[in-house]
C-alpha positions as CSV (number, residue, x, y, z in Angstrom):
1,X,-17.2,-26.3,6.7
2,X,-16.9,-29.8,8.8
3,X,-15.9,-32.5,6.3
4,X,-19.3,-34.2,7.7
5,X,-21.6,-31.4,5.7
6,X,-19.3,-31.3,2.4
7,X,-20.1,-34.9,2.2
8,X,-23.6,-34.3,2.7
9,X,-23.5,-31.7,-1.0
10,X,-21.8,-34.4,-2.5
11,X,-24.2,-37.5,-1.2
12,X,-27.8,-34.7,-1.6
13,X,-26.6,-34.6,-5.3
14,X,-26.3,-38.0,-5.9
15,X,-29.6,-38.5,-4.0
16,X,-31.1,-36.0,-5.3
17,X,-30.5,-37.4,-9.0
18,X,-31.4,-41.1,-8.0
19,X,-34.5,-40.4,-6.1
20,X,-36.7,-42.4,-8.3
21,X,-35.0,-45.6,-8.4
22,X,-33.6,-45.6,-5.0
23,X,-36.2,-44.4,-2.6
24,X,-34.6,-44.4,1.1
25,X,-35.8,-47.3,3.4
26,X,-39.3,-47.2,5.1
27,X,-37.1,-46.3,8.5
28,X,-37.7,-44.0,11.7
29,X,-34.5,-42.6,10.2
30,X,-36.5,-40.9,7.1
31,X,-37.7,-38.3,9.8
32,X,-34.4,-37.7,11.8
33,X,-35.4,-34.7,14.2
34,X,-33.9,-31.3,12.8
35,X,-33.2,-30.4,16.5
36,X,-30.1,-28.0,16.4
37,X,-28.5,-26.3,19.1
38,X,-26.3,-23.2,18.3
39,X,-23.6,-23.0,21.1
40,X,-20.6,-20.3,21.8
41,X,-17.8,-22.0,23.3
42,X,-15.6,-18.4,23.3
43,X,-17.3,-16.6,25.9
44,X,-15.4,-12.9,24.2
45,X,-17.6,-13.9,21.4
46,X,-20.9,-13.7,23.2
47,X,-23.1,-10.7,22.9
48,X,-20.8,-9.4,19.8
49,X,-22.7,-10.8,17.4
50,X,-26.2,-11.3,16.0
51,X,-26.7,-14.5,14.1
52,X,-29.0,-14.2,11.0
53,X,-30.6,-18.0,9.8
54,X,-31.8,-17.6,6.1
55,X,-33.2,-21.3,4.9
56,X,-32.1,-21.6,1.1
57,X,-32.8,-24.9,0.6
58,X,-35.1,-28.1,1.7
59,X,-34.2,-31.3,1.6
60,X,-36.5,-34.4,1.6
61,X,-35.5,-36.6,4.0
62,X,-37.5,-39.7,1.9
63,X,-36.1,-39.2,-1.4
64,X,-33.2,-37.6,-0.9
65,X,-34.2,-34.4,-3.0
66,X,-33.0,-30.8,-2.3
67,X,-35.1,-28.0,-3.9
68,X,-33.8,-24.1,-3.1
69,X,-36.0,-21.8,-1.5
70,X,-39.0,-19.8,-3.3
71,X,-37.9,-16.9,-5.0
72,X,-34.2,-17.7,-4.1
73,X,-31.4,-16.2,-7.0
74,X,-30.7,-18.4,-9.6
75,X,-26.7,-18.0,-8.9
76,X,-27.3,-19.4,-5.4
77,X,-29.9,-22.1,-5.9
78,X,-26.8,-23.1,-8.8
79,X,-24.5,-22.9,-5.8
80,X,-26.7,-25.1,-3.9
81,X,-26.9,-28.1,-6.5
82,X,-23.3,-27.9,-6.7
83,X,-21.1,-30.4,-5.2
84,X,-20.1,-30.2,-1.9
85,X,-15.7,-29.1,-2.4
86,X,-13.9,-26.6,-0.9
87,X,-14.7,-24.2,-3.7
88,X,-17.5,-24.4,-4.4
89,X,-19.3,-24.4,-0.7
90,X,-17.0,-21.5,-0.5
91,X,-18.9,-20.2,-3.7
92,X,-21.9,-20.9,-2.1
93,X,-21.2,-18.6,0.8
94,X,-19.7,-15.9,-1.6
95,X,-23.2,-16.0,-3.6
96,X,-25.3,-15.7,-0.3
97,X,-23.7,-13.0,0.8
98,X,-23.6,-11.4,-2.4
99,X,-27.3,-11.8,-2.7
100,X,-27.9,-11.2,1.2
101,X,-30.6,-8.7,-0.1
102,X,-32.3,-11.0,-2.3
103,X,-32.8,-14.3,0.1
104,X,-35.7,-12.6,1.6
105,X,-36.3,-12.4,5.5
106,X,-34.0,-14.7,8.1
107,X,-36.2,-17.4,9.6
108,X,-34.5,-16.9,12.7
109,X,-32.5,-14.3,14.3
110,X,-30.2,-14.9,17.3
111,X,-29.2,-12.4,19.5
112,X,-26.5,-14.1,21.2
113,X,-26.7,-12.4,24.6
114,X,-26.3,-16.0,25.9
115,X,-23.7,-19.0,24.8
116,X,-26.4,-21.5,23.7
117,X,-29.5,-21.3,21.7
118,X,-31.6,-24.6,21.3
119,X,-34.1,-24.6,17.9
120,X,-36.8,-27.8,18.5
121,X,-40.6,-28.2,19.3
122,X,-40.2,-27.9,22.6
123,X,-37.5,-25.1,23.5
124,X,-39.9,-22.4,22.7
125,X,-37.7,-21.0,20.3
126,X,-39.6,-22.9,17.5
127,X,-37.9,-25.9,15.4
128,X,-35.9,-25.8,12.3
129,X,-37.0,-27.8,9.6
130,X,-35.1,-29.7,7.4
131,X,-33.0,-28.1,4.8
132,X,-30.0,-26.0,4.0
133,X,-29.3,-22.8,6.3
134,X,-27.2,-20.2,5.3
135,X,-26.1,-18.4,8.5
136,X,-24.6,-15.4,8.6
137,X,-23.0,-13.1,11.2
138,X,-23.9,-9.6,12.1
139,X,-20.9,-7.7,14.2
140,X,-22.2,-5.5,17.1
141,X,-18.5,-4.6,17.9
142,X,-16.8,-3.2,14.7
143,X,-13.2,-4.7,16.1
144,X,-14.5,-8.3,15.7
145,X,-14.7,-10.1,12.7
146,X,-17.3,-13.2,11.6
147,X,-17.4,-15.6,9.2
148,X,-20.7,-17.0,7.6
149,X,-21.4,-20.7,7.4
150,X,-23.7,-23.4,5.7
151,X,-25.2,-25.7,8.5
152,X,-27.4,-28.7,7.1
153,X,-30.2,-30.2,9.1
154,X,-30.3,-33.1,10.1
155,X,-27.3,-34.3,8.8
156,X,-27.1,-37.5,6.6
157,X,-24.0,-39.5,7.3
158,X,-23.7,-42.1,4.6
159,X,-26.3,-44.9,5.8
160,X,-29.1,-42.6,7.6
161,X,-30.3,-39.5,8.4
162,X,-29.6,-38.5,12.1
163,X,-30.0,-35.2,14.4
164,X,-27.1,-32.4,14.7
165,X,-27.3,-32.2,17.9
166,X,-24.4,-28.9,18.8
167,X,-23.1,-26.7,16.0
168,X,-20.4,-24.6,17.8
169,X,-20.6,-21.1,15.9
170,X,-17.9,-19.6,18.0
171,X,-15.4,-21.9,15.8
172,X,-16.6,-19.8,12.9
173,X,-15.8,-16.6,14.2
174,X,-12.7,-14.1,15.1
175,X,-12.8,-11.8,18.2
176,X,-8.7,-10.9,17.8
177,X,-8.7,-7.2,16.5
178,X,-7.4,-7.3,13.0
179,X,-4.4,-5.3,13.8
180,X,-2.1,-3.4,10.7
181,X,-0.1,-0.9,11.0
182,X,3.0,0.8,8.7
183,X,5.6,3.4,9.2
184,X,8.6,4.6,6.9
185,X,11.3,4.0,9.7
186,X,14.2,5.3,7.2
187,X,15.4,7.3,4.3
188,X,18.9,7.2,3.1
189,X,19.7,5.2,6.3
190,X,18.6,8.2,8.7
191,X,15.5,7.0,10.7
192,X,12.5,8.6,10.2
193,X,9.3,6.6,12.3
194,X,6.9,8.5,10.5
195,X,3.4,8.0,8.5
196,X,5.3,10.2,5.7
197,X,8.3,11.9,4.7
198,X,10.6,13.4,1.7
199,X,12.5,11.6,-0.4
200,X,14.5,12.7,-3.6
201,X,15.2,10.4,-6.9
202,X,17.4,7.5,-5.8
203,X,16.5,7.6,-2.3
204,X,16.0,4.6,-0.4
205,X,12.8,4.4,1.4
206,X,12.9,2.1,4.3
207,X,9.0,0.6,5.5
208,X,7.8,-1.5,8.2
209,X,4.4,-3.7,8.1
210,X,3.1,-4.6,11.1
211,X,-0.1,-7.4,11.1
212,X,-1.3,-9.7,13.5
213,X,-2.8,-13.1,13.0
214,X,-6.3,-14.6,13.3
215,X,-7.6,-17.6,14.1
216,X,-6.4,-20.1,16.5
217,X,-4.4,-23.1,16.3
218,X,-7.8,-24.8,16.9
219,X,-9.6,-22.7,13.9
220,X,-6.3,-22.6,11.5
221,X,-5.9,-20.4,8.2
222,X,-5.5,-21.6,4.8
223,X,-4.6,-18.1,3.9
224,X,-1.9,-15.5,5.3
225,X,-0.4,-12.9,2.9
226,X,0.8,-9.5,3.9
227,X,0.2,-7.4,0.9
228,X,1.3,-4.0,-0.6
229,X,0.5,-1.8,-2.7
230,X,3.0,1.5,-3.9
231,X,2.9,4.1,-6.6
232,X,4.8,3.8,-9.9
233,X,7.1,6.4,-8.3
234,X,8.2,3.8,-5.9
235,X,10.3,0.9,-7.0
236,X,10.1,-2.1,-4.9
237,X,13.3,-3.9,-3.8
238,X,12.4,-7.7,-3.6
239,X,15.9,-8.5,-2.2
240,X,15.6,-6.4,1.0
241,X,12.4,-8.4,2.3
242,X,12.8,-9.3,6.0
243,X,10.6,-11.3,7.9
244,X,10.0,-11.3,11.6
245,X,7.6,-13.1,14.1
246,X,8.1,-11.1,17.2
247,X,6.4,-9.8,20.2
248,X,8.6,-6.8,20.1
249,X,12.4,-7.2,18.7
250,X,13.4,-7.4,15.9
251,X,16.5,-9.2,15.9
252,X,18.2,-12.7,13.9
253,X,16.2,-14.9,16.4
254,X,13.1,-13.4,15.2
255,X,13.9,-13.7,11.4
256,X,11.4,-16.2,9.6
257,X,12.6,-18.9,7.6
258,X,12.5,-17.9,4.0
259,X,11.5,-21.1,3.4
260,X,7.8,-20.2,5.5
261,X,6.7,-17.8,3.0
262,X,7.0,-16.4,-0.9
263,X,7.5,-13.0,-2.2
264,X,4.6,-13.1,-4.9
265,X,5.4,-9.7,-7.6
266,X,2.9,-8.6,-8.0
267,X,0.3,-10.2,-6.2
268,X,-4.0,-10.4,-6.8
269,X,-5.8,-9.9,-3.5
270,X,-8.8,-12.3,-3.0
271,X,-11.3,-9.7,-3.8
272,X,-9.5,-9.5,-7.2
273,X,-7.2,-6.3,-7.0
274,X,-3.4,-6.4,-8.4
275,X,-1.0,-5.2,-5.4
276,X,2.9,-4.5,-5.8
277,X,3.6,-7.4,-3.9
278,X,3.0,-9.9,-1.2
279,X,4.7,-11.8,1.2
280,X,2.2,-14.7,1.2
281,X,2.8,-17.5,3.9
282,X,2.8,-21.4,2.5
283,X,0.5,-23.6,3.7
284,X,1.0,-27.4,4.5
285,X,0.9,-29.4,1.9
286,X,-0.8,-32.1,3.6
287,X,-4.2,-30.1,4.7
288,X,-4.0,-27.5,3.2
289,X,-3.4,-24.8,6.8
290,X,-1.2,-22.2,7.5
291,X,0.6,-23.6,10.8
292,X,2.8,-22.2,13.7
293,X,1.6,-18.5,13.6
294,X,-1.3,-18.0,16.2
295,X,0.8,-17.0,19.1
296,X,-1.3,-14.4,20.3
297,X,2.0,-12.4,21.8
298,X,3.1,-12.1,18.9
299,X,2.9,-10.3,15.4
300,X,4.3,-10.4,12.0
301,X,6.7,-7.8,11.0
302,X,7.5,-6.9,7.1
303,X,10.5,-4.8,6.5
304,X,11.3,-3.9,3.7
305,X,13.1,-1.1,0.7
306,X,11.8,0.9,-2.5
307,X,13.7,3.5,-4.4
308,X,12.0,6.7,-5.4
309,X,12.3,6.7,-9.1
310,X,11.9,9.0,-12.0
311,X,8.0,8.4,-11.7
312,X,8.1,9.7,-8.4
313,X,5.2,12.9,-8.1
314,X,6.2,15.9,-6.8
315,X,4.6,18.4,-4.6
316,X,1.0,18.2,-3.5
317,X,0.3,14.5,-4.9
318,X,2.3,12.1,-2.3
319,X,3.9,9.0,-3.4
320,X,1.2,6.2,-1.6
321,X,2.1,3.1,-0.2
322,X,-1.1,1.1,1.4
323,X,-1.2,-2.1,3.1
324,X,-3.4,-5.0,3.7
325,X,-3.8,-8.4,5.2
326,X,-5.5,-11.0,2.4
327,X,-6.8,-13.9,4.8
328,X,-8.8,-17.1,4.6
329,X,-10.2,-20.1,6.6
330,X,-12.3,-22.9,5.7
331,X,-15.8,-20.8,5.5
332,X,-14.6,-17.7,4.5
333,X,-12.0,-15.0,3.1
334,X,-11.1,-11.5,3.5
335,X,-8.8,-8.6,2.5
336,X,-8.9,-6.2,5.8
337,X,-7.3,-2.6,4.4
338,X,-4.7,-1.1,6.8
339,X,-2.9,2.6,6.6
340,X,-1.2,4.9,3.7
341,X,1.8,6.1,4.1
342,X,3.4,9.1,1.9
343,X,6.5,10.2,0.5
344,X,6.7,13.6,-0.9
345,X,9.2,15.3,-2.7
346,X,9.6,18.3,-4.9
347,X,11.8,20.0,-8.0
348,X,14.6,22.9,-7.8
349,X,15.0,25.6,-10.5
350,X,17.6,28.9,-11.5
351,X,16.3,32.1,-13.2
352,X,19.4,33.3,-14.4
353,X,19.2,37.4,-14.9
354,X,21.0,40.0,-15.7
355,X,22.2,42.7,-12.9
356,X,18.2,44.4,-13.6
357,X,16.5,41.1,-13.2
358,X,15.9,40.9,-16.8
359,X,15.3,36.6,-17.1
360,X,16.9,36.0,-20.6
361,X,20.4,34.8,-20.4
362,X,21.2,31.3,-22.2
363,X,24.0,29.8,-22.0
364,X,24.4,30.0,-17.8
365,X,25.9,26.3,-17.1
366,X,24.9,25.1,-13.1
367,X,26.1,22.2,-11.2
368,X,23.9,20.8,-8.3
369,X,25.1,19.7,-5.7
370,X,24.0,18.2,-1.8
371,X,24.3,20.3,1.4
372,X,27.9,19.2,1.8
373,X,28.5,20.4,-1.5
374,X,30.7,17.8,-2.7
375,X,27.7,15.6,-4.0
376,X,27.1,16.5,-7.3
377,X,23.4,15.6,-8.3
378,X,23.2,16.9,-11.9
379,X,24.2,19.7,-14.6
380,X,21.9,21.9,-16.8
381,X,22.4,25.0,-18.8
382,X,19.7,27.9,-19.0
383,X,17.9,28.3,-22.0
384,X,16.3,31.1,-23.7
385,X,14.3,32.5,-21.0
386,X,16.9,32.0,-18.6
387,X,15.2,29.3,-16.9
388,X,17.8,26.5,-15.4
389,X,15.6,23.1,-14.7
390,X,17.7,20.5,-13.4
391,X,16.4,17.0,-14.7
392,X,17.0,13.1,-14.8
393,X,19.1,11.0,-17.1
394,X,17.4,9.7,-20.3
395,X,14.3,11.9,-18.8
396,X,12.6,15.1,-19.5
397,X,11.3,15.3,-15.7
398,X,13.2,17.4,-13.1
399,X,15.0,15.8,-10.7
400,X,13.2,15.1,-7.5
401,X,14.0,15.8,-4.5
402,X,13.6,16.0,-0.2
403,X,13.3,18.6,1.6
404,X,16.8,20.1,3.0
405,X,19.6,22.1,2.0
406,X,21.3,22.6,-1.4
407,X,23.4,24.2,-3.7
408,X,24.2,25.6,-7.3
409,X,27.4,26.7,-8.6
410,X,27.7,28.8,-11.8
411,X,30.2,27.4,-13.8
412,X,29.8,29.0,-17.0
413,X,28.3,32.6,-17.4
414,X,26.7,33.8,-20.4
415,X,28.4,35.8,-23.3
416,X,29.4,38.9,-21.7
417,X,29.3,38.4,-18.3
418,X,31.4,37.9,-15.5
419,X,31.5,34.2,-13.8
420,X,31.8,34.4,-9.8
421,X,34.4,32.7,-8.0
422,X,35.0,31.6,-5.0
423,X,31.7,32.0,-2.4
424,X,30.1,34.2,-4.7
425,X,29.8,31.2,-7.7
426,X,27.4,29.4,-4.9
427,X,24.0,30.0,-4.4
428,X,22.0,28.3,-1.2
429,X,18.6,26.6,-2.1
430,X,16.4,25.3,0.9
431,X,13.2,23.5,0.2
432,X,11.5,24.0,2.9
433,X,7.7,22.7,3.1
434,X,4.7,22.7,5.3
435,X,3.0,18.9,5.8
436,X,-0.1,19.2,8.0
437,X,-2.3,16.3,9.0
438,X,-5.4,16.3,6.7
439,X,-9.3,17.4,8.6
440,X,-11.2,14.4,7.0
441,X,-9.2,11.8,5.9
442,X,-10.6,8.2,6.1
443,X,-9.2,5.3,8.5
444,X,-6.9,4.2,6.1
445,X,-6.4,7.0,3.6
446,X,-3.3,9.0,3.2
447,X,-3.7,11.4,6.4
448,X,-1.2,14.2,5.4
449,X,-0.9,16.7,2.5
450,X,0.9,19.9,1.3
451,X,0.3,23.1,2.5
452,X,2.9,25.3,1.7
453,X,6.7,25.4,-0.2
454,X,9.1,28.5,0.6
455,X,9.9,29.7,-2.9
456,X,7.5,27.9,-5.2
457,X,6.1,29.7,-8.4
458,X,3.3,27.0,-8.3
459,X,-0.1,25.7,-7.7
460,X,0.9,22.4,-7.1
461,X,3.5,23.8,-4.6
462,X,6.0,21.9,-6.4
463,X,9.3,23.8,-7.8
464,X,11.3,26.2,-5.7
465,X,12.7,28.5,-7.9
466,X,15.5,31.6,-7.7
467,X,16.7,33.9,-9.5
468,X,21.2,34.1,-9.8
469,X,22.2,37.4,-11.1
470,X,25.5,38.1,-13.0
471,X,27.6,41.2,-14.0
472,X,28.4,42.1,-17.2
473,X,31.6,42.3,-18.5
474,X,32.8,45.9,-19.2
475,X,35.3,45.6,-22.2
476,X,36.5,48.9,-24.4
477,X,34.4,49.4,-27.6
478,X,35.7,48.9,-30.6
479,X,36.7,52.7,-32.8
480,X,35.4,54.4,-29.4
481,X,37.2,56.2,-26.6
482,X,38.8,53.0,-25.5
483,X,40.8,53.2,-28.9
484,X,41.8,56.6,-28.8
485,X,43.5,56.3,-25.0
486,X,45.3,53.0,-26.3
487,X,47.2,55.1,-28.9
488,X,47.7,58.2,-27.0
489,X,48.9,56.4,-24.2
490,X,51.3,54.2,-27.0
491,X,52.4,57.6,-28.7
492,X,53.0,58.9,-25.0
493,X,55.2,56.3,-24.5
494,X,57.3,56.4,-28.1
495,X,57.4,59.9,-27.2
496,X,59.3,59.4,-24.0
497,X,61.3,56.8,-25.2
498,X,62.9,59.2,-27.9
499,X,63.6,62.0,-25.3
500,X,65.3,59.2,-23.6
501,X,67.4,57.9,-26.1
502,X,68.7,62.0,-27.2
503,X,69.3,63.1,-23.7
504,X,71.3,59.9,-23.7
505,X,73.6,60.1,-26.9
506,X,74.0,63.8,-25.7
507,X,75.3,62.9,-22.3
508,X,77.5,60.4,-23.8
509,X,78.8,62.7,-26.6
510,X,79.9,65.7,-23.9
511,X,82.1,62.8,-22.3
């Protein structure tokens, strides 16, 4: 809104209390003409939109008085009577459009196949009368984006009443594609450039958010934030935030000041939803816009880290991360949704049985380790049932991890049994899923899920799970045959002994 018409609120209210006492001057100016012309100076912009004119208010030019429509909602004619700030014409918009339904039928529509449109007695188009116009944009071309607007005819400015003349609507609207994107580019440091991947606890998950600007230098923002949004599995790293403002590299020379923009954790969108965070961009102090961002060659680009943490889901339900672009101008505001993007990951788990399969020997003791099997990832002993789960510090949940390679060693067998060595103490665990690309997933919903897991025991296609075998020890039983052969095989050898020792003395005695 021109600082012309929030002057006009704030003069209409002070008129409109005072209309008694001071009447306006008996003048030619009392019935200024209400001649308007509606004008596109953006030729991209004509034949994109269709302009809907609702009247919710007249004003009397004579007194000064402003009266909403008939039949108007009481939250907008409140709106109407309110002074004419930032806010509150803002609210005024918010409570049209809230109430589009409820203002009744536009008194003029505009197709916009042409650049100008001229509302008077003698354009053929009919006249305008005077009042308060709500005007609001219908997008023939879902890629473009409008803003609605207040126009006031005619326009009082201070001293008289006098005619619009040109209202340039193109100013209030935004053909530039709204443009978000977001990839994980790395995990652990290995690149990745994917909508989703698998990640295990402690991982470090590496994203990129992508998002061009609106508006112009001409039609500036008071509003820029990059938002995001991740599950509780995912724990954001505020220190790794990188900004660039690029039209391709990412490099040092592309970096942005930190000094341009906050990290706000967490962070309220304007339509009143709590996001992880938001790297929102500071606006001048002086007038309030975002400057120095509109090149239209370029984009911003968010990079930044979150560790998968023992919230982290495993299996079918995906760790989410969303973004979206939280946006505002003089006239109007808007959160534009962009794409999900998923990490998955999943559990490990050891049956230990016996050499019949029988799954009920305690007292196993694993080690887990990585592919190379040097990392060690955790420890766990069987229990009862046999059952070996493999869990987080200070946590009842199993430990979560990617898909790949790994490993368990045996390093203490149960009572009775024989503990492997070498090769034979390691077992080989791959988890090995199937992610397919979902059949009706929306624009910006998460696009991929589980299909299948080699080895799970699951619904959820969460846990792979094996079964480790050992040998039982085979020890002589004590008072049983094992006995009997120890002392014959002692009495054997006392017996020998003494045939020894008189062959001997008689040998020695014949000498």
């Amino acid at each position: 809104m021109t600082n012309s018409i929030k002057k006009i609120f704030a003069i209409l209210l002070v008129v409109a209390t005072m209309a008694l006492m001071i009447p306006f001057g008996a003048s030619a100016t009392r019935n200024a003409s209400t001649d308007v012309t509606f004008k596109l100076s953006d030729s991209s912009v004509v034949g994109k939109f269709r302009f809907d004119i609702y009247k919710i208010a007249g004003v009397n030019t004579t007194t000064g008085a402003v009266t909403p429509a008939t039949g108007i909602p009481t939250e907008v004619a409140n709106a109407i009577k309110a002074e004419g700030t930032d806010a509150n014409t803002q609210t005024l918009i918010s409570k049209c459009k809230t109430n589009l339904s409820s203002l009744g039928s536009p008194v003029k529509q505009w197709d916009a196949t042409t650049d100008t449109i001229t509302y008077s007695s003698e354009s053929g188009n009919g006249q305008l009368s005077a009042g308060i116009y709500y005007i609001h944009p219908v997008a023939k071309s879902t890629a473009t984006k409008a803003n609605d607007s207040i126009v006031v005819l005619p326009n009082y400015n201070g001293r008289e009443w006098v005619a619009v003349g040109e209202v340039d609507l193109a100013s209030k609207v935004s053909t530039k594609d709204i443009v978000l994107d977001k990839t994980i580019t790395k995990v652990d440091n290995t690149d990745v450039n994917a909508k989703y991947a698998t990640a295990g606890v402690g991982s470090t998950v590496e994203f990129k958010l992508e998002a061009n600007v609106p508006g112009s230098a001409d039609a500036m923002l008071k509003k820029y934030a990059i938002v995001d949004k991740m599950d509780a599995g995912l724990t954001f790293d505020k220190d790794s935030v990188k900004v660039y403002y690029t039209a391709g590299t990412l490099s040092e020379n592309t970096l942005v000041s930190a000094d341009k923009y906050t990290v706000d954790v967490p962070f309220a969108t304007s339509d009143n939803n709590t996001y992880t965070f938001a790297v929102n961009f500071k606006a001048d102090t002086a007038d309030g816009y975002v400057k120095n961002i509109y090149d239209a060659t370029k984009k911003m680009v968010v990079v930044f880290n979150a560790t998968v943490n023992k919230n982290a889901t495993v299996g079918k339900t995906s760790n989410d991360n969303q973004v979206c672009l939280d946006y505002a101008n003089d006239d109007a505001k808007a959160v534009e949704q962009g794409p999900t993007v998923q990490v998955f990951a999943f559990n490990i788990q050891v049956v230990k049985t016996n050499s019949n399969g029988t799954a009920n020997l305690s007292g196993a003791e694993f080690e887990l380790y990585k592919a190379d099997k040097l990392t060690k990832i955790a420890t766990a002993t069987s229990d009862g049932n046999g059952l070996v789960k493999f869990t987080n510090a200070n946590a009842n949940t199993q430990i979560q991890l990617a898909n790949g390679t790994y490993y368990v060693k045996e390093t203490v067998a149960p009572e009775g049994y024989v503990l492997p060595t070498g090769d034979a103490a390691w077992t080989e665990i791959v988890i090995d899923p199937t992610i397919s690309k979902k059949a009706n997933a929306g624009a910006n919903e998460a696009k991929y899920e589980l299909t299948a897991l080699a080895n799970s025991t699951d619904n959820d296609l969460a846990v792979v799970t094996r079964n480790i075998k050992n040998i039982k020890l085979t020890v002589p039983e004590t008072g049983g045959m094992g006995t009997a052969i120890f002392t014959i095989c002692g009495a054997s050898l006392i017996a020998l002994a003494g045939v020894m020792f008189v062959i001997l003395k008689k040998k020695k005695a014949n000498k």
